[in-house]
Every structure is written in structure tokens, then in C-alpha cells.
N, C-alpha and C positions, 0 to 999 in steps of 0.2 A: 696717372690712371692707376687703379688700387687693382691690385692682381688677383686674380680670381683664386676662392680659396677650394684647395681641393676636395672632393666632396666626402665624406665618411661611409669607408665600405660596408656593405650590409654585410650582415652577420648569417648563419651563426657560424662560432668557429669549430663548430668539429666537421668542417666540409668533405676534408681530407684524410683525418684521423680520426678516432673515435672519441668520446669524450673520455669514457678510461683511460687511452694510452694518452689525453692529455694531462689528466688526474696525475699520473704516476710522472709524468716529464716536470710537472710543476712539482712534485716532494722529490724526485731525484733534485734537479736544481736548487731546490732548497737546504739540503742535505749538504750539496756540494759548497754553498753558499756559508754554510755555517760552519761546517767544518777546515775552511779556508782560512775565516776569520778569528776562530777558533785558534789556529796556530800561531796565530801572528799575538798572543798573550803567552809561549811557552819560553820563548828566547831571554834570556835576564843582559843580552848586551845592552840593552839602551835602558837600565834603569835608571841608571845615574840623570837622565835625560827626563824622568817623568816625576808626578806629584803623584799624591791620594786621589786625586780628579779623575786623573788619567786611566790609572786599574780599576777604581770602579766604573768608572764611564765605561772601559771597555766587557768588564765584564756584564753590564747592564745593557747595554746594546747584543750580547752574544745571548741575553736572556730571551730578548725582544724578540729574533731570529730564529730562536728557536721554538720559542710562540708559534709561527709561522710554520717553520717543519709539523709542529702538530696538527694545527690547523689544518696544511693540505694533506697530514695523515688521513685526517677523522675523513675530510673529502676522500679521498681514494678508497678508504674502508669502504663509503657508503658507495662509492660505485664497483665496489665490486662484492655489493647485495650485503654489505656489514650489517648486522642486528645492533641496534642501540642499546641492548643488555651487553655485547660482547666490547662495545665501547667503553662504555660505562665501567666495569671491570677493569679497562686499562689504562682509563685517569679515576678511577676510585673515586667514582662518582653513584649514585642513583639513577637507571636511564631515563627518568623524567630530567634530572638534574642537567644528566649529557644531552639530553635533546634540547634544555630551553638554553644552553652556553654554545649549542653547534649551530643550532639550526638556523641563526643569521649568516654562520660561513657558506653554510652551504646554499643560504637564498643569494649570498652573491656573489658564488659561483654557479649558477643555475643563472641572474642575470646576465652574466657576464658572458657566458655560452653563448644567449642571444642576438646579446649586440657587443660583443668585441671590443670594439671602438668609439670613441667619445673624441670633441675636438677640445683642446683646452688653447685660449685663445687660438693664435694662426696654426698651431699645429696639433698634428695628430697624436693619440695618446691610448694605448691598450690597457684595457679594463680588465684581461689575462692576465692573471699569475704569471711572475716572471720563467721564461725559459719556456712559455707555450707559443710563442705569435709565429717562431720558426720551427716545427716541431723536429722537422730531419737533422737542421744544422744542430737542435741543442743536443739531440740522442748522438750525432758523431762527436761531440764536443766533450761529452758527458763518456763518452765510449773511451774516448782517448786519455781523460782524468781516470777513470778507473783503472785503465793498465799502468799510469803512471803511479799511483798514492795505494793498490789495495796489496796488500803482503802476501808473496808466494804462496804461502800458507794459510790462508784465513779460506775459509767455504765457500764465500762467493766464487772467487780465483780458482779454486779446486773443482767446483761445480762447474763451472763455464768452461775452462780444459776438457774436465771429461765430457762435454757436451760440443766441442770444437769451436767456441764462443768464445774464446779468450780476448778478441778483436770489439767484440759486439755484446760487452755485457750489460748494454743498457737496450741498447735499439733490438737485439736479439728477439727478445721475449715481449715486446709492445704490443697488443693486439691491433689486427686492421679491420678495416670495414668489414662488417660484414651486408647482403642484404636487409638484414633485421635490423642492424646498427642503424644502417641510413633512412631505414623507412622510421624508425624510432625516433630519430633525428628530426624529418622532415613533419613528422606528425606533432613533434616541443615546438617547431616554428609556427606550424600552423597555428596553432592554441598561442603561440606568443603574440602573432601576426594582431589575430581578434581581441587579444587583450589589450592590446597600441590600440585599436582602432585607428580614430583619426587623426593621431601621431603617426605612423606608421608611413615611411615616406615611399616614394615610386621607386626605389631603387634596391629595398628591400623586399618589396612585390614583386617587382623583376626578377630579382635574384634568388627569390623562394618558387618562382615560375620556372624560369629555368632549370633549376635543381630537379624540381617534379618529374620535369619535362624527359630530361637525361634519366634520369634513374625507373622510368617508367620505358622507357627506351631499352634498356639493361633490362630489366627484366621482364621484356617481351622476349629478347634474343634469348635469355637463358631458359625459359618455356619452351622454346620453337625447338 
């Protein structure tokens, strides 16, 4: 008997977070990601041990990556209201130029918000930016990388001390819901919902009903 495949959670994912603080969890991770990999090119003990293949492969791959880091910049810019001139400016582009090289990042991240989840054969697969699917684990994860790797000295480290953040310099500053946030949210599902039509499965219905349901519940209580 062939086991029944588990079914793909409906979306969207900023249920719990906003879509900002997931913006900035996926270029922190990225950040972290690349500067990790980054190091492991400084050490010269194992030259003896590699080819021409080797350093460029790795330096070509560290490009790739860092591709990425900008990518989820320009995303993060634009959520947090970036002008496509002030973009433009900081890849020395034309804002016509930055919008027609962004603006597929950002349509799939704008899918991806939607519907989360995809199955690729028997199992499940996040259509999230890496470092987003857990937002709380990766901000403690990301919390605890920063007090180990940022130098006593450097302005983040200094700023965060004097803010009593030393512990919490990622997760600290994340924005949360707010009302607006979730109603803004639920109003992208809606308009996502009708554009599925008759893809649109019963469990994404449900789970946009529900949402409704609860937050129209909240903010009865917070009128009353």
C-alpha cells in the first residue's frame, strides 16, 4: 500500500512575521552564508593539496553567493519603501536598467510569499529564501554568529552594547506584526487567492478563512 503523501501547507508565509523581518532574516543568512565560505579561501595550509580548478572554482562559486547577498539586498530595500533611483545609484545602473535586472527577484519573492511550499517528488521543498521557513531559530542562530565573528570594536558591536543588545543583534531590531502588517498581508492573499482561481486548493481557503477569521476577532477586542 503506497503511503499517503503529505499534503502541502497553504501559504502565505509571513503568518507570524512580517514580510520585512523575513526580507532582512534571508540577506542576514546570506551574509552569514557568504562570509563563512569566504574564509575557508584565506588559510594557504592545504595548497599543496589543490589545482588551478580548485581556487577558481572556489572563488566563482563565492561570486555566485554573493549574487545572492544582493539580490536579497535590492529585496529588502524594496521593502522597506527603497526608490529604484536610490537602487540604481548603488549598482551604477539606470533605474529603468535596475528595475528591468530586479524586478524578476522580486516577482519571486512576491510568489514565493504566497505559496511557500512546493512538493518536488515525495517531499517537501521551500520556495523561501534560505534562513526564512524558521524565522525565530535562524534570528537566535544568526544572534549567536554575530557575538562570536563581529570585533569588539567595529559599530554594530558598539551600537548594540550601548543599546543593551549585545545578545540580540539580529532578532533585536526585526519588526513584528503589526495590525496593518496582517491586514496588508491578508488583503496580497486575497488578490493571490482570485488570481489561482481554479487552482487554488481547499486548504488554502481554509487557511485564508481562518486567518480572516482570527484577526477580525483581534481587532474587535482591540476596539471594544
Amino acid at each position: 500500500m503506497t503511503a499517503q503523501l503529505p499534503p502541502v501547507p497553504p501559504g502565505p508565509a509571513d503568518t507570524t512575521h512580517p514580510r520585512r523581518a523575513l526580507a532582512r532574516l534571508a540577506l542576514s543568512f546570506a551574509y552569514r552564508e557568504a562570509a563563512e565560505f569566504a574564509a575557508g579561501g584565506v588559510p594557504t595550509v592545504s595548497d599543496e593539496f589543490g589545482d588551478a580548478y580548485d581556487y577558481v572554482d572556489h572563488a566563482a562559486r563565492l561570486v555566485s553567493m554573493v549574487q545572492d547577498v544582493l539580490n536579497r539586498a535590492v529585496v529588502y530595500a524594496r521593502e522597506r519603501g527603497g526608490r529604484w533611483d536610490d537602487i540604481a545609484e548603488a549598482v551604477n545602473l539606470t533605474a529603468d536598467q535596475a528595475r528591468d535586472q530586479y524586478t524578476p527577484v522580486i516577482g519571486d519573492w512576491e510568489d514565493a510569499l504566497n505559496r511557500p511550499w512546493e512538493r518536488t517528488g515525495r517531499f517537501l521543498s521551500s520556495r523561501m529564501p534560505d534562513g526564512t521557513t524558521e524565522p525565530d531559530e535562524t534570528a537566535a542562530d544568526l544572534d549567536q554568529w554575530c557575538l562570536r565573528h563581529l570585533e569588539d570594536n567595529s559599530g554594530a558591536r558598539h551600537n548594540a552594547r550601548h543599546g543593551g543588545i549585545d545578545d540580540r543583534m539580529v532578532s533585536a531590531n526585526l519588526p513584528e506584526h503589526t495590525p496593518v502588517t496582517e491586514m496588508t498581508s491578508l488583503s496580497r492573499t486575497a488578490a493571490y487567492l482570485v488570481e489561482r482561481g481554479d487552482k487554488t486548493t481547499q486548504a488554502e481557503r481554509d487557511a485564508y478563512e481562518t486567518r480572516k477569521r482570527i484577526l477580525r476577532a483581534r481587532l474587535d477586542q482591540v476596539g471594544t
